[in-house]
NULOTOR-295735 format. One record per residue (C-alpha): residue number from 1; residue in one letter; x, y, z. Coordinates in nm, 2 decimals. Each point is the difference from the previous one (the first is absolute). Example, Ala and Ser with C-alpha at 12.3 -4.5 7.8 and 13.67 -1.06 7.14 Angstrom:
<sevexs>
> 1, a, 1.23, -0.45, 0.78
> 2, s, 0.14, 0.34, -0.07
</sevexs>
This chain:
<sevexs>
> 1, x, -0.23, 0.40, 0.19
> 2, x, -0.13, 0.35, 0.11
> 3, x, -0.27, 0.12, 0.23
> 4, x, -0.20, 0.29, -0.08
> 5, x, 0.18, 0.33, -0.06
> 6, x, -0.10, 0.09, 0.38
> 7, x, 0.39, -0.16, 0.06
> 8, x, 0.31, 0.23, 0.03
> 9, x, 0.15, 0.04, -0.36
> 10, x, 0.30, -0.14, -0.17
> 11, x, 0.29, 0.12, -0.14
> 12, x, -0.16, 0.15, -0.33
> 13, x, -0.35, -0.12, 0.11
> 14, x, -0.15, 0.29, 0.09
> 15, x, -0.15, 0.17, 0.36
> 16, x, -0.32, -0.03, 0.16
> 17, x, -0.17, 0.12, 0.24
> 18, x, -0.17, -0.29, 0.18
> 19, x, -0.35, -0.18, -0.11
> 20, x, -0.05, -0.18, -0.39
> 21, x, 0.13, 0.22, -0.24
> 22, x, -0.31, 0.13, -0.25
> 23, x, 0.00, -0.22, -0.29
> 24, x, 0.06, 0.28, -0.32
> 25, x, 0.31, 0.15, 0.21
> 26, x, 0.33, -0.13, -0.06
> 27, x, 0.16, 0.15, 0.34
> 28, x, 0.36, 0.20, -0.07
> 29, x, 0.31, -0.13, -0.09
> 30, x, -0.17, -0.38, -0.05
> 31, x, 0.22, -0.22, -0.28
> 32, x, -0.35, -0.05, -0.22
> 33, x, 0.24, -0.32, -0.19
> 34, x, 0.07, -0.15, 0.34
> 35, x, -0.40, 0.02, 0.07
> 36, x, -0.08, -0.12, -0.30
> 37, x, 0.19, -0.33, -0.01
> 38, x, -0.12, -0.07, 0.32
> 39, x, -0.33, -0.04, -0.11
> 40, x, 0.09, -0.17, -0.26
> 41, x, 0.17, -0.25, 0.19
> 42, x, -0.26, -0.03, 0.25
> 43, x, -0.24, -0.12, -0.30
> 44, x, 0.25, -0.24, -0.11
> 45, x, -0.01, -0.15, 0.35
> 46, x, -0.30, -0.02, 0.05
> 47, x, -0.06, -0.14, -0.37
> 48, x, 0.32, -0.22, 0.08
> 49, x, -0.21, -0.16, 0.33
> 50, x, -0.31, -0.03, -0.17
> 51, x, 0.12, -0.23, -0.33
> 52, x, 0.20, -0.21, 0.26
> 53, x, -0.21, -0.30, 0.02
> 54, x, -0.08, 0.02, -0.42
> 55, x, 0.41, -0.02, -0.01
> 56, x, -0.05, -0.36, -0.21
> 57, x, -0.16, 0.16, -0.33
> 58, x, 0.29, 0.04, -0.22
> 59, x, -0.03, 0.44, -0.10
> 60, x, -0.11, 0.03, 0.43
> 61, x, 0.26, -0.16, 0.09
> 62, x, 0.23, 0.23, -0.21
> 63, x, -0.15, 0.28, 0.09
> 64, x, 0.06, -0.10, 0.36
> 65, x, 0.39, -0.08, -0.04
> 66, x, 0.06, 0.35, -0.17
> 67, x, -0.21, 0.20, 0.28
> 68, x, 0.24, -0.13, 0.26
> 69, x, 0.27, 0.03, -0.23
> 70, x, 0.02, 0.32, 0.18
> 71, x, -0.28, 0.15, 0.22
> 72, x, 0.13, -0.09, 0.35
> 73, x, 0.36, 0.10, -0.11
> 74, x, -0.12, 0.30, -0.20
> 75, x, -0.24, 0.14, 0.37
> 76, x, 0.29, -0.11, 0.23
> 77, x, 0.22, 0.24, -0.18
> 78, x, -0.28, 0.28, 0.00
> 79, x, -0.03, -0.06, 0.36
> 80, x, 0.38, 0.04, 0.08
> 81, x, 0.03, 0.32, -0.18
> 82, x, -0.26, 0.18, 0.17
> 83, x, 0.15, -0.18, 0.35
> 84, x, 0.30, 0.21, -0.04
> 85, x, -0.10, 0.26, 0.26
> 86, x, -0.03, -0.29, 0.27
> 87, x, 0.24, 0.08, 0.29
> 88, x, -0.14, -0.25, 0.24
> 89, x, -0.09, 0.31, 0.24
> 90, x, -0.23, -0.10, 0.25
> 91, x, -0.31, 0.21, -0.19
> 92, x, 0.12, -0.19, -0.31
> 93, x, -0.02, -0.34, 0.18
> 94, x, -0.33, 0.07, 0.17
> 95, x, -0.13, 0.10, -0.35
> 96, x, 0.14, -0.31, -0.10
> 97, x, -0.18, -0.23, 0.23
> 98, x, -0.35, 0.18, -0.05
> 99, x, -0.01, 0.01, -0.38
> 100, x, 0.16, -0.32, -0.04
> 101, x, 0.01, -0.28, 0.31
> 102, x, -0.31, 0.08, 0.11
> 103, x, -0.17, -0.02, -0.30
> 104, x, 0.20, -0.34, -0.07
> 105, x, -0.16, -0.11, 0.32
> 106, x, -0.40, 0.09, -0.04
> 107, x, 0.00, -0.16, -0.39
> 108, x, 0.23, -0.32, 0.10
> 109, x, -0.29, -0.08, 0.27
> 110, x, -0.26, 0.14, -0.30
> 111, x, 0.18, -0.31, -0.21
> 112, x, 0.03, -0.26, 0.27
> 113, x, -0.36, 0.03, 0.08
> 114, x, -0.09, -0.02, -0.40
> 115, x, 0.22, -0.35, 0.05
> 116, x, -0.20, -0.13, 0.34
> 117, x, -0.31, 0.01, -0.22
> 118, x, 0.09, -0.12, -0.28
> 119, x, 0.24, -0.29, 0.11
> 120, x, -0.22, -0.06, 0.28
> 121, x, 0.24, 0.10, 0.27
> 122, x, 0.32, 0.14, 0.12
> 123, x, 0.32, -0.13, -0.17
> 124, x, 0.25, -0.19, 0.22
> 125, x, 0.23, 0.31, 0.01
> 126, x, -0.19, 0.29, -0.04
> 127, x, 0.31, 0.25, 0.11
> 128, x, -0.04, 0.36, -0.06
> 129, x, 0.39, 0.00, -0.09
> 130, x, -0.09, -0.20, -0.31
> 131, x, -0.21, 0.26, -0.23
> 132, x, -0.26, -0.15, -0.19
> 133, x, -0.03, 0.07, -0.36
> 134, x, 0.05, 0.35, -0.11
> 135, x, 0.11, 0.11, 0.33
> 136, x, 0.40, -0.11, -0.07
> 137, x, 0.02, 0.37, -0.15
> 138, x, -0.08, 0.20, 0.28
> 139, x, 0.24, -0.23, 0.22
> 140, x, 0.32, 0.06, -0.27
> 141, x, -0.11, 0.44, 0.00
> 142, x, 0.00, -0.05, 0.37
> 143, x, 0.36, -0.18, 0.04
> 144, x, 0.09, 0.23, -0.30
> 145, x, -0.08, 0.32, 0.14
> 146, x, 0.21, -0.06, 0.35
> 147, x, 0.32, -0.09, -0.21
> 148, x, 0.03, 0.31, -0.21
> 149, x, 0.21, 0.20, 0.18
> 150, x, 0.30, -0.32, 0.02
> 151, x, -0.05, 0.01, -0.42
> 152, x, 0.05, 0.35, -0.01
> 153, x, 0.32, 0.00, 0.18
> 154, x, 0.13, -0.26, -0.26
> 155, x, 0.22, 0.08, -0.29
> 156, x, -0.09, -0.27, -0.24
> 157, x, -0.39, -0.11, 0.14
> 158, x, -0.17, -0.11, -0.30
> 159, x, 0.32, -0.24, -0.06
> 160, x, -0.04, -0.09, 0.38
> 161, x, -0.34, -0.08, -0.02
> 162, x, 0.04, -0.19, -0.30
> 163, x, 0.24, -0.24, 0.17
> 164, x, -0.21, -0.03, 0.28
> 165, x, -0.28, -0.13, -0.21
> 166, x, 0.18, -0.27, -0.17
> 167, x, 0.20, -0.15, 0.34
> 168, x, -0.41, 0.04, 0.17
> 169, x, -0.08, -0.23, -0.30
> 170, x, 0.23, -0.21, 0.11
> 171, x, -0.22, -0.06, 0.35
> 172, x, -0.31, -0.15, 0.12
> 173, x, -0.12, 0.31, 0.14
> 174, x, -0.34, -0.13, 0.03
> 175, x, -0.36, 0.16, 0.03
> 176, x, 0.08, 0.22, 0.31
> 177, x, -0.02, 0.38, -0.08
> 178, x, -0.02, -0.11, -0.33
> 179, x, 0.39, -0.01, -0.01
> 180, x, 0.07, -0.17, -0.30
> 181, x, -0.20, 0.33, -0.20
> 182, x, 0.15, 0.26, 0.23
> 183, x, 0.36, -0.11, -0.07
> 184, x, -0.05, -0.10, -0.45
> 185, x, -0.20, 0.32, -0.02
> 186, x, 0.25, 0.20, 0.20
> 187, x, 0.23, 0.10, -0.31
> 188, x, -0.27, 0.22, -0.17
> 189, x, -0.12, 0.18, 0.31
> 190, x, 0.40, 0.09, 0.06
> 191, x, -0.01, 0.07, -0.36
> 192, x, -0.35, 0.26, 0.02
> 193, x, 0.26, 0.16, 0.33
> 194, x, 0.20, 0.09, -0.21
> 195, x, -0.15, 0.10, -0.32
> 196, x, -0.01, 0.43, 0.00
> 197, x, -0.29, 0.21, -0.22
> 198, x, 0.28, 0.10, -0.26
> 199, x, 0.00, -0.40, -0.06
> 200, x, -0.34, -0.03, -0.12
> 201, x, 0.07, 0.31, -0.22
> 202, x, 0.14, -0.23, -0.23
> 203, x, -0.28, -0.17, -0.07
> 204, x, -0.14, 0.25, -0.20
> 205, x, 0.27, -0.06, -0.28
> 206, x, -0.19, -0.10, -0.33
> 207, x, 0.21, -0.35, -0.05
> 208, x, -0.05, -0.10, 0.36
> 209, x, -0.37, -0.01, -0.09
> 210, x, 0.06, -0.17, -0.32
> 211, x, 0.19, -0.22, 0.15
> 212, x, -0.23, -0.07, 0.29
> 213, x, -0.29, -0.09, -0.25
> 214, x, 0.23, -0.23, -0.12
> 215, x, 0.12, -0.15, 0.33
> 216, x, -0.42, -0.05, 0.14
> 217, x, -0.05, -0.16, -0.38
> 218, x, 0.28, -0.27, 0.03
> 219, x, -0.06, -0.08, 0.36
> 220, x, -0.35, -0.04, -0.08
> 221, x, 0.16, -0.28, -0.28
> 222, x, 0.16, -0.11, 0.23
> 223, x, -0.19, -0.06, 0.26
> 224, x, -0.22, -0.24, -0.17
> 225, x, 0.28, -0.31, -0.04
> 226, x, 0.09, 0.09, 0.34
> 227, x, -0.36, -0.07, 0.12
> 228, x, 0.08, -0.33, -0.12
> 229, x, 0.27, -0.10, 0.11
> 230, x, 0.12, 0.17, 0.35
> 231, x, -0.12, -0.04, 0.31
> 232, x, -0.17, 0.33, 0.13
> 233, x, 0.20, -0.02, 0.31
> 234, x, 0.25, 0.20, -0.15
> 235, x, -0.26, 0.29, 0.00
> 236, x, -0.04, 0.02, 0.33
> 237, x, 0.32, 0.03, 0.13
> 238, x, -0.14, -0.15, 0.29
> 239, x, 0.17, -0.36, 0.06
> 240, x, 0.37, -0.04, 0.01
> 241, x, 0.18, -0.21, -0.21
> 242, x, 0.10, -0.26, 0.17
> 243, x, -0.36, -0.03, 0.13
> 244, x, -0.13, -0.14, -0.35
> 245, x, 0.33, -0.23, -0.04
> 246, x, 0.15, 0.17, -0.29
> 247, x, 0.27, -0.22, -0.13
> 248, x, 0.25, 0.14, -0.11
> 249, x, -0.03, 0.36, 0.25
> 250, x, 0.22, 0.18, -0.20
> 251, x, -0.19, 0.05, -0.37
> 252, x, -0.30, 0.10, 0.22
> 253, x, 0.20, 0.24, 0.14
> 254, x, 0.04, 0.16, -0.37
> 255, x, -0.35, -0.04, -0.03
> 256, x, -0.10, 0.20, 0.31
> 257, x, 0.20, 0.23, -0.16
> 258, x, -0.17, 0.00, -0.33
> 259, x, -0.33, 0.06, 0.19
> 260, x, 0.14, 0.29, 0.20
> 261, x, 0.13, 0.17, -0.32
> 262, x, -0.33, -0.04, -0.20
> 263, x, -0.21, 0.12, 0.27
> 264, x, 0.28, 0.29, 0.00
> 265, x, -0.06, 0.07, -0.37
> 266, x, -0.40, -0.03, -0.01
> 267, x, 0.00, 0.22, 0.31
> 268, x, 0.17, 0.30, -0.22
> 269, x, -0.16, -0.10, -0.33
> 270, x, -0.31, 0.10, 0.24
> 271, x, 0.08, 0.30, 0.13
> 272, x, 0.14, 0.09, -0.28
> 273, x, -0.38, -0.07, -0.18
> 274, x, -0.16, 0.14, 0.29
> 275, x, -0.14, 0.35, -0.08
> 276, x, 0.17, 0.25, 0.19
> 277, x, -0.33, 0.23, -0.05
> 278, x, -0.29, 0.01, 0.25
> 279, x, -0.24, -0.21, -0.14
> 280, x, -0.35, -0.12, 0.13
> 281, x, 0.13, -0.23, 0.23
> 282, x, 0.28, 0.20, 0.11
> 283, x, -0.17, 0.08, 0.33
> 284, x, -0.09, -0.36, 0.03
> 285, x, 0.36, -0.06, 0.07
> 286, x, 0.01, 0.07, 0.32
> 287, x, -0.24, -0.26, 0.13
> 288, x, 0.17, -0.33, -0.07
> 289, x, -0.03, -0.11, 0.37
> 290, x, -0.31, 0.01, -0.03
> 291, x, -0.04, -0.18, -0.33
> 292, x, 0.28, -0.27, 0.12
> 293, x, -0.15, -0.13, 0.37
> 294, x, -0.36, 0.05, -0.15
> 295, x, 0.04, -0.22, -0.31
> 296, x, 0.18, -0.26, 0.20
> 297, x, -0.38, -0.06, 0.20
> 298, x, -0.20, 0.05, -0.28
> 299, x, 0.21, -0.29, -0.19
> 300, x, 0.04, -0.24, 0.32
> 301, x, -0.42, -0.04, -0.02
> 302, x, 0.03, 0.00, -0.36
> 303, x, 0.23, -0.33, -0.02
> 304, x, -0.20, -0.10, 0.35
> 305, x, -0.33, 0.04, -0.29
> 306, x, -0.10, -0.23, -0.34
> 307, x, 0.09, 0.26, -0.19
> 308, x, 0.38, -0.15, -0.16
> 309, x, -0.19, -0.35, -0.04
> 310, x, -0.26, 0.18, -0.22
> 311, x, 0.22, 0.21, -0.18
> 312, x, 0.27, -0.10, -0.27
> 313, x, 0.20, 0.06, -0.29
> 314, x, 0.06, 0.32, -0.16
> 315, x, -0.35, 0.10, 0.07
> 316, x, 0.08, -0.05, 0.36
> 317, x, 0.30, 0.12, 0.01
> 318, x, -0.10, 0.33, -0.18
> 319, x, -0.36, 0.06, 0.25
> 320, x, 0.23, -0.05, 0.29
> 321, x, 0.23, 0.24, -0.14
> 322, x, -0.17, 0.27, -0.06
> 323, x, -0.22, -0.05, 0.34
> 324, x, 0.38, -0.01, 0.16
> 325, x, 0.03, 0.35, -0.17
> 326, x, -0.39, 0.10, 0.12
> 327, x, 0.15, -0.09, 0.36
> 328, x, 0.31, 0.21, -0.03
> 329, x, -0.22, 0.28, -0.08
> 330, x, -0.28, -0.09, 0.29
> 331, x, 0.26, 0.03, 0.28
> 332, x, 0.10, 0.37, -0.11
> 333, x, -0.33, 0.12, 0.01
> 334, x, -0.04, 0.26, 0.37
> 335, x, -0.32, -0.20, 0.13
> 336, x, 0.22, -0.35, -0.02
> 337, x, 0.30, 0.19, 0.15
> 338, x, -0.17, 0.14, 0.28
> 339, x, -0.22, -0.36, 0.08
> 340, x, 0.43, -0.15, -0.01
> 341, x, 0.15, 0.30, 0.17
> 342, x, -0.04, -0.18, 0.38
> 343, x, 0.20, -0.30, -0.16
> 344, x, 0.24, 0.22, -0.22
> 345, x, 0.04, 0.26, 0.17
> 346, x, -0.05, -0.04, 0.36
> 347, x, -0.01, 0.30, 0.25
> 348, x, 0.14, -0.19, 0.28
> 349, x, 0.03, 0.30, 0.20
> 350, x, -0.04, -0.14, 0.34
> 351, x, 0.32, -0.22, -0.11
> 352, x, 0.22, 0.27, -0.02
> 353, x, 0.15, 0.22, 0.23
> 354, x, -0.12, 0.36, 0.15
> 355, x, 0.26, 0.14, -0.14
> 356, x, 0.01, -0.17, -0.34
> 357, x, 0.07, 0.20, -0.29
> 358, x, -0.31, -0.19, -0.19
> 359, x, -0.26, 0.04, 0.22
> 360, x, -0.22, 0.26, -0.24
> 361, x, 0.01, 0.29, 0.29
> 362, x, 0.42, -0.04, 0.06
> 363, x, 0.03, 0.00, -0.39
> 364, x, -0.28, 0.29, -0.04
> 365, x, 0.26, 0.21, 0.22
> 366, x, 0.30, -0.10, -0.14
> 367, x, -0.11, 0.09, -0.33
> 368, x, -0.10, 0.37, 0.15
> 369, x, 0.37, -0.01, 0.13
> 370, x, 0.17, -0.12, -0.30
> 371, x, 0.09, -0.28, 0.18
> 372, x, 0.10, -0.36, -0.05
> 373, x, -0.36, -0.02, -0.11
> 374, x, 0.01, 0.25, -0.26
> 375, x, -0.17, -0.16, -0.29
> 376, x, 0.25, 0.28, -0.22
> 377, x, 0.32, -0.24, 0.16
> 378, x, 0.03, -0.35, -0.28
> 379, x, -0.09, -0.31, 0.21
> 380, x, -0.03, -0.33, -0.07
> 381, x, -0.31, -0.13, -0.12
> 382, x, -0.13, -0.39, -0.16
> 383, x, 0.02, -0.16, -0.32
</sevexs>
């Protein structure tokens, strides 16, 4: 997910200068295709979230299975190829903690209090290590992050990674860290590592956009029988194998591979969709932090509320929907960013050092002295 453009920039992402970048200004240098399908998979999250609970009408229930077809798989990668500037420097790793642990932290207890009040109390094991909800994905970035510079030392990572995945299927990894996630999704952040601009250059080729109509047409097909018939498990790539006693292992192994190769294609057939333009919500692209932890409460009191015992059916499914996208919107707006900002984007100044490159008047004068705080040097910034 990404914070507001006040972040360093990434590698074809653009500079600024500190402070919400204005709204009609696409900053220098910023991959508009890369904003863009951020967005749009934000909405699809947050759309995603919202049909959960209608998941037992039939065409929902479709429409679920082919959003996470490839939305978590299709972000991850996003989020690993604008990690590639991540060196695990000390500035990088306090960055790292502000813009993504700490936040993990104040929405985690946001969460566990939603649960006291609606359960009544505090769950027998209410450990911060075990994120609740949403909150898995800033755990995986986090892990992510601190092992790029061991996958760019490796010759053959994505193949690593791959492998990795499939033996970590093989364990109970458990809730912890949300472990089980960090290690199946692993394969398409290594694979986002490694991707380079020229790659997405060829997604501008006429047939790859015929054929990516074609690829979002069948999987849409497809994903109705599917519905049906397999367990949703198998799109969240969150418990192992041998955890839901799979017998025989080894076809679900060819299975897990199945998943990881259509999530693979639908992630190009989007990009390759994805206009590569500035379009109106172009600028909205760089807010999907926002729009990520902030749906996540809004939807906790909405399943807390009568609302999914009222509504139903296609009509249900099609209000929520569209107030899912109304949501997705909400968040971006500035007076909603700046009432989240303390949670978002905390200014924990008096947690940091003297001497820390992000306190604003160290980074103010490492700018002026073209510095390691020059916004003109490519830093690492969130998806």
């Amino acid at each position: 997910m990404t914070s507001p453009a006040s972040r360093p920039p990434e590698p074809g992402q653009g500079a600024t200068t500190g402070g919400p970048a204005p709204e009609t200004v696409q900053a220098p240098g910023r991959d508009a295709r890369l904003d863009n399908a951020k967005f749009i998979l934000i909405a699809l999250v947050v759309v995603g979230h919202a049909i959960e609970p209608l998941r037992d009408h039939g065409p929902t229930g479709a429409l679920y299975y082919w959003i996470y077809f490839f939305h978590m798989p299709a972000f991850i990668m996003i989020s690993g190829y604008l990690s590639r500037s991540f060196d695990a420097s000390s500035n990088r790793v306090e960055k790292l903690v502000l813009t993504v642990a700490v936040p993990y932290l104040i929405f985690w207890t946001i969460h566990q209090t939603i649960y006291f009040f609606e359960r009544g109390g505090l769950p027998d094991a209410a450990s911060v290590l075990k994120p609740t909800w949403t909150l898995w994905f800033l755990v995986a970035l986090f892990l992510w992050r601190l092992s790029v510079p061991v996958w760019k030392q490796l010759r053959w990572p994505v193949l690593i990674a791959v492998v990795v995945s499939m033996f970590g299927a093989t364990a109970s990894l458990g809730e912890t860290l949300s472990m089980g996630r960090v290690v199946s999704f692993l394969p398409f952040f290594v694979l986002g590592l490694s991707l380079r601009r020229e790659h997405f250059a060829l997604l501008d080729r006429l047939w790859v956009r015929i054929l990516s109509v074609f690829v979002l047409g069948m999987t849409a097909v497809l994903a109705v029988p599917i519905s049906d018939r397999l367990s949703r498990d198998w799109l969240f790539w969150k418990d192992s194998l041998t955890d839901r006693d799979i017998d025989p292992l080894l076809p679900s192994f060819g299975i897990r591979l199945a998943f990881m190769g259509l999530a693979l294609l639908m992630t190009v057939a989007v990009l390759a969709l994805t206009p590569k333009q500035r379009t109106w919500f172009t600028s909205l692209g760089a807010y999907t932090l926002y729009i990520y932890l902030g749906h996540s409460v809004v939807l906790l009191l909405l399943k807390a509320s009568p609302w999914y015992d009222v509504v139903g059916g296609p009509t249900g499914t099609a209000i929520t929907a569209a107030g899912a996208a109304a949501l997705t919107l909400l968040l971006c707006t500035p007076w909603v960013r700046k009432c989240m900002q303390w949670a978002v984007e905390p200014q924990l100044t008096w947690f940091l050092r003297k001497d820390s490159t992000l306190r604003p008047e160290n980074r103010e004068r490492a700018r002026k002295d073209g510095g390691p705080g020059d916004p003109k040097k490519k830093e690492t910034a969130g998806v």
